[in-house]
PQR file of N, CA, C, O and H, with PARSE charges and radii, in Angstrom:
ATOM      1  N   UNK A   1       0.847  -1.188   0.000 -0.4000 1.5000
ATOM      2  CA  UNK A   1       0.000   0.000   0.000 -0.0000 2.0000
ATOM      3  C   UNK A   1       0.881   1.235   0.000  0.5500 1.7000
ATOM      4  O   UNK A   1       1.786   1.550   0.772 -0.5500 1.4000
ATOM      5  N   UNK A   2       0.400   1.835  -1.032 -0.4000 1.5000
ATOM      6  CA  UNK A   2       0.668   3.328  -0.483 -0.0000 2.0000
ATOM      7  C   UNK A   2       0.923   4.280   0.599  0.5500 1.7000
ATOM      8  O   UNK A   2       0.187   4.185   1.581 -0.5500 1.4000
ATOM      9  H   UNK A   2      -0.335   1.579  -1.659  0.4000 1.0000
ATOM     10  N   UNK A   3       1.896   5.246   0.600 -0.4000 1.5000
ATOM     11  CA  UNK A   3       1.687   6.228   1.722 -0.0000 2.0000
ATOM     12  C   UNK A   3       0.515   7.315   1.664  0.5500 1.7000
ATOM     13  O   UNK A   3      -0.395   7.040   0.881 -0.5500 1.4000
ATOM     14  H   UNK A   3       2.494   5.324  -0.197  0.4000 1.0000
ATOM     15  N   UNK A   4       0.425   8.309   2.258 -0.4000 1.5000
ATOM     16  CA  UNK A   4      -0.750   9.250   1.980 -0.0000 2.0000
ATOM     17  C   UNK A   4      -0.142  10.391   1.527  0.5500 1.7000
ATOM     18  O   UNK A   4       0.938  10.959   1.696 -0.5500 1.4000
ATOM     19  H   UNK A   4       1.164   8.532   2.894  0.4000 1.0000
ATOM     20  N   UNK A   5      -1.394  10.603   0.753 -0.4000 1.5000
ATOM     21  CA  UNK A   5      -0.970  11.809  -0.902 -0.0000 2.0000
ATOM     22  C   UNK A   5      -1.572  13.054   0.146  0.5500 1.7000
ATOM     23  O   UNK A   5      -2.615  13.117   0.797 -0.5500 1.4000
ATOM     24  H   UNK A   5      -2.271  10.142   0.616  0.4000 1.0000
ATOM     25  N   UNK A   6      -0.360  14.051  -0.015 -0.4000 1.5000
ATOM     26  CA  UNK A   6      -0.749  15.143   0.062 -0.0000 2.0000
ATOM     27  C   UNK A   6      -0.931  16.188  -0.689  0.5500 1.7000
ATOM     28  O   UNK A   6       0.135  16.720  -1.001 -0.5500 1.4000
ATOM     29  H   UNK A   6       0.487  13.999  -0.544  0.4000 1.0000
ATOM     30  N   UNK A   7      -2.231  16.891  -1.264 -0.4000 1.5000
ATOM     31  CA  UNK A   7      -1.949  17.430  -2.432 -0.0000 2.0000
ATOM     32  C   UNK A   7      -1.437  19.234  -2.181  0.5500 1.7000
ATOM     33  O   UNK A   7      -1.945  19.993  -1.356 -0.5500 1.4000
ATOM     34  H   UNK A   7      -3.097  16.459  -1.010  0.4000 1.0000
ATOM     35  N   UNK A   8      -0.547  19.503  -2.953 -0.4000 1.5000
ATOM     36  CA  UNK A   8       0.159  20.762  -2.577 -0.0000 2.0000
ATOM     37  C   UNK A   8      -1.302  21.912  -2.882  0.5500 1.7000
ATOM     38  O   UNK A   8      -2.418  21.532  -3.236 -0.5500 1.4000
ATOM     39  H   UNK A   8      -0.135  18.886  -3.624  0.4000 1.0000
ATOM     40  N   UNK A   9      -0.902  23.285  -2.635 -0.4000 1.5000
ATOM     41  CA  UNK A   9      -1.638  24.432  -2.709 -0.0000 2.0000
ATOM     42  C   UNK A   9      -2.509  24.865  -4.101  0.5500 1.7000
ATOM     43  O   UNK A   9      -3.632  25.334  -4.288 -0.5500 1.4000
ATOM     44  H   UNK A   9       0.005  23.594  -2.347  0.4000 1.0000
ATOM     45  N   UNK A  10      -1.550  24.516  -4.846 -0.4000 1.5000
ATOM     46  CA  UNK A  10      -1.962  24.556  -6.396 -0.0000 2.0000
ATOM     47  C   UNK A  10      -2.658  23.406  -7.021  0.5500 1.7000
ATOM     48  O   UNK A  10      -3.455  23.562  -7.947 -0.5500 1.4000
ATOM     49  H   UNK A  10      -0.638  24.136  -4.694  0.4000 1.0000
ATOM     50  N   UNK A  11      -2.317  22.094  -6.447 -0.4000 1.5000
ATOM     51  CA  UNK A  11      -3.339  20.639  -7.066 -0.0000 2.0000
ATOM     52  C   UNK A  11      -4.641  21.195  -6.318  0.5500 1.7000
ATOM     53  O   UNK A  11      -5.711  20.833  -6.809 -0.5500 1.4000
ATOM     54  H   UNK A  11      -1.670  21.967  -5.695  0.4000 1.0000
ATOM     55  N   UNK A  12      -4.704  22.228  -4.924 -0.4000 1.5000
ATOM     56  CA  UNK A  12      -6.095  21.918  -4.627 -0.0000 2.0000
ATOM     57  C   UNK A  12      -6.912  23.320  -5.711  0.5500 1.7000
ATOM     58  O   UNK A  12      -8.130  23.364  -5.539 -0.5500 1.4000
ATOM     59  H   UNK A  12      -3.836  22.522  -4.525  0.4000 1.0000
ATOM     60  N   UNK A  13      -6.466  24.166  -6.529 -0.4000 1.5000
ATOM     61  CA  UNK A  13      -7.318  24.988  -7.159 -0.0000 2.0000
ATOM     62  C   UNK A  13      -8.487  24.311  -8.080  0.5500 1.7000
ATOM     63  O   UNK A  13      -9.518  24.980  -8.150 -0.5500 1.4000
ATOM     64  H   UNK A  13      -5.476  24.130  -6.668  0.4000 1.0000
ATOM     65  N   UNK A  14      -8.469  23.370  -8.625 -0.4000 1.5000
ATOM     66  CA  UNK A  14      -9.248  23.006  -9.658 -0.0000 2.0000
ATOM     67  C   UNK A  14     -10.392  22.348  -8.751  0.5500 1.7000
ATOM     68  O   UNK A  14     -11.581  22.554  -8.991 -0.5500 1.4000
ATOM     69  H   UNK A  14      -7.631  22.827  -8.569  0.4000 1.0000
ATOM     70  N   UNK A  15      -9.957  21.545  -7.697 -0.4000 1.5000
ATOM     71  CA  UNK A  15     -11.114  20.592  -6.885 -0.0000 2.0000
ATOM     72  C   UNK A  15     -11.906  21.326  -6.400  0.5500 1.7000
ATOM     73  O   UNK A  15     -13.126  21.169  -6.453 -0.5500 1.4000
ATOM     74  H   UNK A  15      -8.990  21.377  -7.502  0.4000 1.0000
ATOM     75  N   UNK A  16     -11.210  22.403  -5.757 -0.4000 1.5000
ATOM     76  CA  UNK A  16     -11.499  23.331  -4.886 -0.0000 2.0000
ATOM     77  C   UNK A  16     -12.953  24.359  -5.288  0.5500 1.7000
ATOM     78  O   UNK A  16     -13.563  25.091  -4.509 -0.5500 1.4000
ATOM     79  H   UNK A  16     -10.219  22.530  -5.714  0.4000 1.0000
ATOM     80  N   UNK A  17     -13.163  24.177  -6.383 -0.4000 1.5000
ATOM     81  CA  UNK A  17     -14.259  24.560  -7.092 -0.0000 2.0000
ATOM     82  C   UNK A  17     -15.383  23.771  -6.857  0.5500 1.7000
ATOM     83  O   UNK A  17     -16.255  24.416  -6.274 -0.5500 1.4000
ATOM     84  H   UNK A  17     -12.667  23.582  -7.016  0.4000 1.0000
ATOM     85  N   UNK A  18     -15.674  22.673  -7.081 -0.4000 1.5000
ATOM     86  CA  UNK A  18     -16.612  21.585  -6.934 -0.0000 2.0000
ATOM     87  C   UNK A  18     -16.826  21.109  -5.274  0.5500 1.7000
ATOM     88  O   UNK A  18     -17.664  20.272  -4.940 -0.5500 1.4000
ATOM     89  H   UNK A  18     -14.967  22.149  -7.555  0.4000 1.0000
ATOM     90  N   UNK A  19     -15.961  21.766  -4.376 -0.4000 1.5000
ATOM     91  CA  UNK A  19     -16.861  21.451  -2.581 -0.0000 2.0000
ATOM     92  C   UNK A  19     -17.945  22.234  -3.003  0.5500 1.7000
ATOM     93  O   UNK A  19     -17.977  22.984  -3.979 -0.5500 1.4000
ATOM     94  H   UNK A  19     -15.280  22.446  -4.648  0.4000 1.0000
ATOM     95  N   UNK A  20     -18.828  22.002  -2.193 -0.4000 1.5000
ATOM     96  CA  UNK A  20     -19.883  22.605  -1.390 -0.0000 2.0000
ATOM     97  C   UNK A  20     -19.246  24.169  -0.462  0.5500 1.7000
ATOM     98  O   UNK A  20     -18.057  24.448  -0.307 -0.5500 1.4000
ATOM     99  H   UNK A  20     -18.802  21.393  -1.400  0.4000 1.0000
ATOM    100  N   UNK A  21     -20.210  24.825  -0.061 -0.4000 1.5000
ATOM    101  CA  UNK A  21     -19.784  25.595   0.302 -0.0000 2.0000
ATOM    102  C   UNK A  21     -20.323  25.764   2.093  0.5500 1.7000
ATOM    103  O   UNK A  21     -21.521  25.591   2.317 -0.5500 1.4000
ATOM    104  H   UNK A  21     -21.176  24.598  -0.187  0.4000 1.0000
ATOM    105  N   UNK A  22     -19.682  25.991   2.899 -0.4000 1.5000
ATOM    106  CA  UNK A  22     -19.978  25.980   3.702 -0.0000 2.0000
ATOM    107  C   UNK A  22     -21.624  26.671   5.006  0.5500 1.7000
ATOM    108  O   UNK A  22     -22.184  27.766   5.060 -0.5500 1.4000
ATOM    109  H   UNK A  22     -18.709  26.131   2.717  0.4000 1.0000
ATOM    110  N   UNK A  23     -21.783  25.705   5.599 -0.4000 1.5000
ATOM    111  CA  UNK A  23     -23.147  26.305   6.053 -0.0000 2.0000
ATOM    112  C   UNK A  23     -23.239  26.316   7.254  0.5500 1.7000
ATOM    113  O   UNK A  23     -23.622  25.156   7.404 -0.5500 1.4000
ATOM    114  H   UNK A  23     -21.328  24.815   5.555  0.4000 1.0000
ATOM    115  N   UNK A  24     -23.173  26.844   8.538 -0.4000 1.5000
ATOM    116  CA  UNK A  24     -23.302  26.912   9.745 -0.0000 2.0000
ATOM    117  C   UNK A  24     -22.160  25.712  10.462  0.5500 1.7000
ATOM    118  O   UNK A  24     -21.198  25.964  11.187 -0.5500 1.4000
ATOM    119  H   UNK A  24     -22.862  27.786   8.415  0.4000 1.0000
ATOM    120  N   UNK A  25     -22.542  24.643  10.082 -0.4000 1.5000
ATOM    121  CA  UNK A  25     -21.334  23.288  10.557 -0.0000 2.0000
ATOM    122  C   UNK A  25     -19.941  23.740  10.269  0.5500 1.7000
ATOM    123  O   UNK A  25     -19.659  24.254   9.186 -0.5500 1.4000
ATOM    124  H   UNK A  25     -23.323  24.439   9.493  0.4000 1.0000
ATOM    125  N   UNK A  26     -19.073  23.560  11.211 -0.4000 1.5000
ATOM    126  CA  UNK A  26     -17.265  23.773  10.667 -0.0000 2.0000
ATOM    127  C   UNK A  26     -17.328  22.637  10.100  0.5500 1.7000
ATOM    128  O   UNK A  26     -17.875  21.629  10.547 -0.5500 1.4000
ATOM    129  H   UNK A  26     -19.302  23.143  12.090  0.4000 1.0000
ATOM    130  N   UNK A  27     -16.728  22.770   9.016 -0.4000 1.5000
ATOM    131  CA  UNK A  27     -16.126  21.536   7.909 -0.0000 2.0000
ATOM    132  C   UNK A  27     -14.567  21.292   8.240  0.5500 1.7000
ATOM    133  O   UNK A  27     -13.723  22.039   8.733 -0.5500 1.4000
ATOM    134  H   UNK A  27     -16.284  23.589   8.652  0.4000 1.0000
ATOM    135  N   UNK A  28     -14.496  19.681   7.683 -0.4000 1.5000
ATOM    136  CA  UNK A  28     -13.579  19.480   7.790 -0.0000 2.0000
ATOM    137  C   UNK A  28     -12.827  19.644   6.601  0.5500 1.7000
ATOM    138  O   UNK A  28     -13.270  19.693   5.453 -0.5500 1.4000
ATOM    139  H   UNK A  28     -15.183  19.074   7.282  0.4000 1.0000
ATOM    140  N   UNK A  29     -11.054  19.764   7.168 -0.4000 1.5000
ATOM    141  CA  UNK A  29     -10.586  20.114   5.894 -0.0000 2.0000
ATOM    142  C   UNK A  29     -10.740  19.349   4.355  0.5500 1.7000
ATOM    143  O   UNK A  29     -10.774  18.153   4.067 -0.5500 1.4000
ATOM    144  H   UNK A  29     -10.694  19.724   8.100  0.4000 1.0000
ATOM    145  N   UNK A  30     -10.788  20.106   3.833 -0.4000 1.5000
ATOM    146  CA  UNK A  30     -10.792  19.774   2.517 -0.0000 2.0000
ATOM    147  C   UNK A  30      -9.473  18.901   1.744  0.5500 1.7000
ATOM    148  O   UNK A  30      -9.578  17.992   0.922 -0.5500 1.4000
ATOM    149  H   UNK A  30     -10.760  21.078   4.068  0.4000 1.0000
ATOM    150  N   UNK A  31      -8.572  19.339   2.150 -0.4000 1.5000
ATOM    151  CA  UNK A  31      -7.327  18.492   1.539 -0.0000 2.0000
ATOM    152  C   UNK A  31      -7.681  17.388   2.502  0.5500 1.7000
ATOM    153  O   UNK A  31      -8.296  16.692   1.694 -0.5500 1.4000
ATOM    154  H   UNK A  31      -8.487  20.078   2.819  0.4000 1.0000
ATOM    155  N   UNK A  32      -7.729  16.896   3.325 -0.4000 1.5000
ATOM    156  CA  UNK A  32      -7.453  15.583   4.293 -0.0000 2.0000
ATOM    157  C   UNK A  32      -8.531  14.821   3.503  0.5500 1.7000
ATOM    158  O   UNK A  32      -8.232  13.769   2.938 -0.5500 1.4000
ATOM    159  H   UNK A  32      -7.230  17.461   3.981  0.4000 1.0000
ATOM    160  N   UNK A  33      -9.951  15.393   3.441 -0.4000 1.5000
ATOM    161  CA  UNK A  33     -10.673  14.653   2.465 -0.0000 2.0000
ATOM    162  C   UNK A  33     -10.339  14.119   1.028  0.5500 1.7000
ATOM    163  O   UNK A  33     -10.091  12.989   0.605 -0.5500 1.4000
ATOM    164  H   UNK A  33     -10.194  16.247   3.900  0.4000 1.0000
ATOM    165  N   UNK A  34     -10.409  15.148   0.532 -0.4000 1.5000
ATOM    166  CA  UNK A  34      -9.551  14.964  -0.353 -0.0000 2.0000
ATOM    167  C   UNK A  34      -8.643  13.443  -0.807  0.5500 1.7000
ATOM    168  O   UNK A  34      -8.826  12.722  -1.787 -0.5500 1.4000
ATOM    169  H   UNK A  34     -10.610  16.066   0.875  0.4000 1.0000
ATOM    170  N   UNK A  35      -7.565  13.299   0.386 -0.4000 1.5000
ATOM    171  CA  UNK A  35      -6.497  12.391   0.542 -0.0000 2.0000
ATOM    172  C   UNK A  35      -6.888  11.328   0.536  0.5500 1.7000
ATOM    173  O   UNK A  35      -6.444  10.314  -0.003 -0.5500 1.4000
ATOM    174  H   UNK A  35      -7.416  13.885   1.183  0.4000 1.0000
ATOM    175  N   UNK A  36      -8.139  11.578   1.413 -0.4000 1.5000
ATOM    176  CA  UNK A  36      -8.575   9.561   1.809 -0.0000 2.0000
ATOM    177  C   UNK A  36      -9.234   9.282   0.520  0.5500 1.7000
ATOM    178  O   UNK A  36      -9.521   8.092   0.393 -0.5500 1.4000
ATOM    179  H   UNK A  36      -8.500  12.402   1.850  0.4000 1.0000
ATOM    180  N   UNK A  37      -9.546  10.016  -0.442 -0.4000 1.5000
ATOM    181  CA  UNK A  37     -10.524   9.569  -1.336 -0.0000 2.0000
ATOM    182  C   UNK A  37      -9.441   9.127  -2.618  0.5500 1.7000
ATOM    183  O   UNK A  37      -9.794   8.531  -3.636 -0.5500 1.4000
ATOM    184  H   UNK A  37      -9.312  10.983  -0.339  0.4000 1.0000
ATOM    185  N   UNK A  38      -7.884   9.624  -2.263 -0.4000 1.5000
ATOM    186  CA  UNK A  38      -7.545   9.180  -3.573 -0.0000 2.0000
ATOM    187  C   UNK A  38      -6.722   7.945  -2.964  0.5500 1.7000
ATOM    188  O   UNK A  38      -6.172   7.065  -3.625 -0.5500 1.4000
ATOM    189  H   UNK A  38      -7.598  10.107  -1.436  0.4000 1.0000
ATOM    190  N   UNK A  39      -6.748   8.052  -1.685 -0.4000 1.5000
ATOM    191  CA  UNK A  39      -6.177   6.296  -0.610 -0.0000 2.0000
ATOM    192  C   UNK A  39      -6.802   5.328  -1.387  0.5500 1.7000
ATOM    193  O   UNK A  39      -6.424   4.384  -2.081 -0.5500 1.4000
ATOM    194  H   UNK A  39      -7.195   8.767  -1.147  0.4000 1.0000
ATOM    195  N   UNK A  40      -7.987   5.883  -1.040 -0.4000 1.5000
ATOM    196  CA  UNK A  40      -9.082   4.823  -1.455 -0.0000 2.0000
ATOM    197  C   UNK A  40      -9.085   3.962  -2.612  0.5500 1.7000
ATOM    198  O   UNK A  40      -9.236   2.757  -2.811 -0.5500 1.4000
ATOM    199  H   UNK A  40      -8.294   6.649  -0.476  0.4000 1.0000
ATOM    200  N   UNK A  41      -8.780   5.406  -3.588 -0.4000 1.5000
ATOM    201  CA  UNK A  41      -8.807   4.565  -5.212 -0.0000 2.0000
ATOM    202  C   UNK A  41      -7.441   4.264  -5.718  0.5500 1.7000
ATOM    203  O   UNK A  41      -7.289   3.560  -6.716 -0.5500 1.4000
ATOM    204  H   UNK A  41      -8.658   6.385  -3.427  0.4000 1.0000
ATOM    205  N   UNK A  42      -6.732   4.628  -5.250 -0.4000 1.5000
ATOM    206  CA  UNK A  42      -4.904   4.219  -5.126 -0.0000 2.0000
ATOM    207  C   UNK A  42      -4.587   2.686  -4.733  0.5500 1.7000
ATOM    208  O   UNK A  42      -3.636   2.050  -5.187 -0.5500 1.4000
ATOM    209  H   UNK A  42      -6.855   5.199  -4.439  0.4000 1.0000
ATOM    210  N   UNK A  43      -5.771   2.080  -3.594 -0.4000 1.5000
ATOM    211  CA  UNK A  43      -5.548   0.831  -2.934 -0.0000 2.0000
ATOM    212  C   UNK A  43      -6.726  -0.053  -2.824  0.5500 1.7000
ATOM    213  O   UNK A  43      -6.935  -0.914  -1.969 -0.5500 1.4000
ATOM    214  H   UNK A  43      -6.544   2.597  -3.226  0.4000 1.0000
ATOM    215  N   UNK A  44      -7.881   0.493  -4.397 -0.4000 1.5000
ATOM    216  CA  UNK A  44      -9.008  -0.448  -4.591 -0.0000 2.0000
ATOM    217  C   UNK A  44      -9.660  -0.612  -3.521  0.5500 1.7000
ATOM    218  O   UNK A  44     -10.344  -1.634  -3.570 -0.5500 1.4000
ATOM    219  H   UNK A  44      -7.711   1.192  -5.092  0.4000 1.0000
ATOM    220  N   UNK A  45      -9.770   0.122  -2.293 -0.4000 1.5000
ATOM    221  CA  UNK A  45     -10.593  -0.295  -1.402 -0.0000 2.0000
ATOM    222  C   UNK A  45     -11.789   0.209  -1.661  0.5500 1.7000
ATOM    223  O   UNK A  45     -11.969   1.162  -2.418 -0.5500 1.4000
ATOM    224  H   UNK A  45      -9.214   0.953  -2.253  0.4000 1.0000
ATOM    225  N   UNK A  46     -12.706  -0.417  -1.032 -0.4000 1.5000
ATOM    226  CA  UNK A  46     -14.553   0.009  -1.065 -0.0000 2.0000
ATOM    227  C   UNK A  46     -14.792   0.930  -0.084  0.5500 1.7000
ATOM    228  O   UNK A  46     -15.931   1.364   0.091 -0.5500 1.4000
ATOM    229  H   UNK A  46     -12.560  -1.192  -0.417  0.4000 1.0000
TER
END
């Protein structure tokens, strides 16, 4: 398995468009999300 992808300042401009935008709830960060989701598809997990 892989280590965990951190994506720099500039990989997050393009994603960074397509969150949601925030509504009363603190969100969690966006890059950490981000990360697990490309864990995920990096190491075929469900």
């Amino acid at each position: 398995m892989s280590g965990p992808f951190w994506p720099g300042d500039g990989q997050m401009v393009r994603p960074a468009r397509s969150f949601p935008k925030p509504h009363g709830k603190p969100r969690t960060d966006d890059r950490r999300v981000f990360s697990g989701i490309i864990f995920i598809n990096r190491n075929g997990l469900r």
